[in-house]
C-alpha angles and dihedrals in degrees: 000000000000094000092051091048083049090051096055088047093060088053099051088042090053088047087043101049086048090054096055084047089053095039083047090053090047092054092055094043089047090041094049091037092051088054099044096052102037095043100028109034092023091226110103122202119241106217091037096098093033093053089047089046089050092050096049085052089058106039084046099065100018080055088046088055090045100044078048087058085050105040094242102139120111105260123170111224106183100108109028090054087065082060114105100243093262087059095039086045079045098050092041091051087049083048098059090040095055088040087053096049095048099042089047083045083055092041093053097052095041090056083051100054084039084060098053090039103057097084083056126093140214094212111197084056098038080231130140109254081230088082086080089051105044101059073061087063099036090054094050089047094051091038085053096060091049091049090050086053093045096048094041088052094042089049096048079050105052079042098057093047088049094061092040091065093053095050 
């Protein structure tokens, strides 16, 4: 089961990876095209800077769950690698709990405000201001799963030093 979950992490944080490139890509077109047409043509475009703004919400939190599949977050180390393995398995384990309950507690509250959001509108796009709530969502639903397989594989190996100790 756990290969398999692996296995469909690999592929949203692939997806995932391709859409911050795209919405990347979307904040530098809207940007250059905002300036160009605001400083040189003197007719600046109206959903220029909201289109760039939604993109940087999303590549913001989809990037964050992705940066969470790689282990890319800052993390300081100095105290928990004097730790002996089982500690350091033990304080890693704490770690993804903490980081799940926070990241369902975030998800929660950011269904809710899209909720509260969705009669709203971003004019200048005809979107639902939800669209800045819900990549929020989406990241602590994809952060979830990585946090279920970390703390699945942290716990078979706490488990498996602890039987070695007693052999």
């Amino acid at each position: 089961m756990i290969p398999l979950l692996r296995r469909v992490e690999k592929l949203i944080g692939n997806a995932e990876m391709a859409f911050c490139m795209l919405c990347m890509i979307a904040i530098v077109i809207s940007t250059s095209l905002s300036v160009i047409f605001r400083y040189l043509l003197e007719s600046p475009l109206i959903w220029a800077n909201d289109a760039g703004t939604l993109a940087l919400v999303w590549v913001t939190f989809v990037g964050a769950a992705v940066l969470l599949k790689e282990g890319g977050h800052v993390a300081i180390t100095g105290l928990v690698n004097r730790l002996p393995r089982r500690g350091l398995l033990v304080a890693g384990l704490f770690s993804s709990l903490v980081i799940g309950v926070s990241m369902v507690t975030v998800g929660w509250f950011a269904v809710r405000a899209a909720q509260v959001q969705w009669g709203q509108e971003i004019v200048a796009l005809r979107l639902s201001r939800a669209f800045y709530s819900i990549p929020i969502v989406v990241a602590a639903l994809s952060s979830a799963l990585t946090v279920v397989l970390e703390v699945l594989s942290r716990a078979s190996c706490i488990a498996a030093s602890g039987s070695e100790k007693e052999s």
